[in-house]
C-alpha positions as CSV (number, residue, x, y, z in Angstrom):
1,X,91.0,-180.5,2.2
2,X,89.5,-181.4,5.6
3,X,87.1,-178.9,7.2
4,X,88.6,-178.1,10.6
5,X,85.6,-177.6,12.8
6,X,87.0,-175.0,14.9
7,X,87.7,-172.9,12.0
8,X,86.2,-173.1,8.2
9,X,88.6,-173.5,5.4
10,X,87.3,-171.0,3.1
11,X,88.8,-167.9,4.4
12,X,92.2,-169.9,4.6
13,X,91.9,-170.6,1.1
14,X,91.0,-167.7,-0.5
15,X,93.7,-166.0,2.3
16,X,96.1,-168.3,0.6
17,X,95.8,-167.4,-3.2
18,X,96.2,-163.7,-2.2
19,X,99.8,-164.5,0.1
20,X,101.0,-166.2,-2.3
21,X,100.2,-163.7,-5.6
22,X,98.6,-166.6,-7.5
23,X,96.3,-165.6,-9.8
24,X,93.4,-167.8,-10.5
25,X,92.4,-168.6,-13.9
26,X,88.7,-169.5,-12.8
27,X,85.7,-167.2,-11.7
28,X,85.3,-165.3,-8.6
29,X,82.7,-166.7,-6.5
30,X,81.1,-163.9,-3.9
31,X,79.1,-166.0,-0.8
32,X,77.9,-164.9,2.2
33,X,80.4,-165.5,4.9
34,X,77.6,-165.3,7.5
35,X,75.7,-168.1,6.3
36,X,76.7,-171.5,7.6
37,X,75.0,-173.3,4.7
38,X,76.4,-170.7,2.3
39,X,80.1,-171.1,3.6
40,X,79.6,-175.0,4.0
41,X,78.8,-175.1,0.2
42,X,81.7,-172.5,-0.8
43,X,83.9,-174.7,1.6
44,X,83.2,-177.8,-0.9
45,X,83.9,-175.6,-4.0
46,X,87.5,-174.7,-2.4
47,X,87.9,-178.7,-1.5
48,X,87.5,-180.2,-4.6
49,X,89.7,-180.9,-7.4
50,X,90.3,-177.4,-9.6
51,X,89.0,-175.1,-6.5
52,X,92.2,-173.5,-6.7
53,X,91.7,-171.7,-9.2
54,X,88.7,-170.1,-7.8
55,X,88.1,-166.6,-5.9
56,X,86.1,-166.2,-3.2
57,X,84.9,-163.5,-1.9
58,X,82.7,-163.0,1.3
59,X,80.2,-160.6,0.8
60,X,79.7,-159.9,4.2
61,X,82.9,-158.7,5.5
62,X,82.8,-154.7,5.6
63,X,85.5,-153.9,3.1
64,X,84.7,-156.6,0.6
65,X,86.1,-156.0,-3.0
66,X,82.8,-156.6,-5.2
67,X,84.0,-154.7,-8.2
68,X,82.3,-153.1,-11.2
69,X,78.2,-154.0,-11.4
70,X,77.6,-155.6,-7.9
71,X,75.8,-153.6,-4.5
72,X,76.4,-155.1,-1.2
73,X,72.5,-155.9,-1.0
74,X,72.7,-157.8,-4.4
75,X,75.7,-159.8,-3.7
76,X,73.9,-161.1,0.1
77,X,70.5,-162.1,-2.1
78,X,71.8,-164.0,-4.5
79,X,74.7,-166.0,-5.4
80,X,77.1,-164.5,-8.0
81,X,80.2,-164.8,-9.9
82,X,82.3,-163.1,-11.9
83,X,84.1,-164.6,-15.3
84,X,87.5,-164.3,-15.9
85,X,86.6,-161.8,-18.8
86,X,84.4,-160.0,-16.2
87,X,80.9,-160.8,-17.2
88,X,79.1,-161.2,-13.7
89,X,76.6,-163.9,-13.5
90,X,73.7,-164.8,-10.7
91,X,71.9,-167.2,-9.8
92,X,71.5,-170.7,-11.8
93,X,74.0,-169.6,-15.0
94,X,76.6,-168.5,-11.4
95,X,76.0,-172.1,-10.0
96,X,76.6,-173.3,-13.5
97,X,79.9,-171.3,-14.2
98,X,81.4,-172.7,-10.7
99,X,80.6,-176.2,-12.1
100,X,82.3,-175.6,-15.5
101,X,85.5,-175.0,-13.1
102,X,85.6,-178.0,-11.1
103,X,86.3,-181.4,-13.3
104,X,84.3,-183.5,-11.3
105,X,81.2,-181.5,-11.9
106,X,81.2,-181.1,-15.5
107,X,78.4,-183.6,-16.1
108,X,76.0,-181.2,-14.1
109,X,77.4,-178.5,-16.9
110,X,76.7,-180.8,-20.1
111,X,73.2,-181.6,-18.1
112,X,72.7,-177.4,-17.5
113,X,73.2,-177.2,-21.1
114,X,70.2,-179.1,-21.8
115,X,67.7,-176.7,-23.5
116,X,65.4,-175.7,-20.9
117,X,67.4,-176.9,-18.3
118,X,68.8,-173.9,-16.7
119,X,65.5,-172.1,-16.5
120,X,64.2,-174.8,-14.4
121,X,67.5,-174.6,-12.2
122,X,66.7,-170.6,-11.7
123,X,63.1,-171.5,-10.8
124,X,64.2,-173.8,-8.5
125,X,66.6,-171.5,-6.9
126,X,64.2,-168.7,-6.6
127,X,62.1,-171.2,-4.4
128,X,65.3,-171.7,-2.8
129,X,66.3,-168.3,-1.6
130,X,63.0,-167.5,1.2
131,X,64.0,-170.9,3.0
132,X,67.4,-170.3,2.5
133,X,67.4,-168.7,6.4
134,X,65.7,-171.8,8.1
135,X,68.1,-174.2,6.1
136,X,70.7,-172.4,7.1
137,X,70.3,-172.4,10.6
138,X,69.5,-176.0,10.3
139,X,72.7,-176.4,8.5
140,X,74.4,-174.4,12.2
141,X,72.7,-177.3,13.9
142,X,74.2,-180.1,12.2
143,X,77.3,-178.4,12.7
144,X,78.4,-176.0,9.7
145,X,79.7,-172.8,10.7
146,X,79.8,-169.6,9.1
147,X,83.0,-168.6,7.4
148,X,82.6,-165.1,9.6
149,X,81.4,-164.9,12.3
150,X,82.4,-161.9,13.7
């Protein structure tokens, strides 16, 4: 899927599994559609092989669906995702759940699975989130846009 510069591919994607009734069989991934870096990120996860069977919902639009267990304020902190069977997941295990779903990033799963592994990945995503704003805007810079921007 090529990322048409004048408007990002994500919200045509998830748009797409809804017009067409298509249930996915993978996770729902909510992302902040605000964030350039965030929506440049989601936009990969929708490109790659097995992204449509994901969900994505942005967590910034005012009547976003977030379900059972998720606030508004929760969802635009961290990333999340929700299983198929509904367990919601954040941070590192989220990332982890996203990978399990796309082939071409199941070696990053069997390395998650690594005993001690994935608590190093949430540490390093906790250091993560208070640069997340400057990166972000960086990432506007270089040319990533957010999915809304309205």
């Amino acid at each position: 899927m090529r990322r048409n510069k004048a408007q990002p591919t994500v919200p045509q994607a998830a748009q797409g599994l809804a017009e067409k009734g298509k249930e996915p069989e993978g996770p729902t991934i909510y992302f902040d559609g605000s964030c350039p870096l965030c929506s440049a990120e989601i936009d990969h996860y929708a490109s790659r092989d097995g992204g449509d069977q994901l969900t994505f919902v942005d967590v910034s639009e005012k009547d976003a669906d977030l379900g059972t267990g998720l606030g508004c304020g929760d969802a635009i902190r961290r990333f999340h995702v929700r299983q198929p069977d509904g367990t919601l997941l954040s941070g590192a295990r989220a990332f982890v759940a996203v990978w399990a779903s796309l082939p071409g990033l199941r070696w990053a799963v069997r390395l998650a699975r690594i005993p001690g592994v994935t608590p190093v990945l949430e540490v390093a995503y906790r250091a993560f989130l208070p640069v997340r704003p400057v990166l972000s805007k960086v990432a506007g810079y270089f040319g990533a846009r957010a999915a809304n921007r309205g």
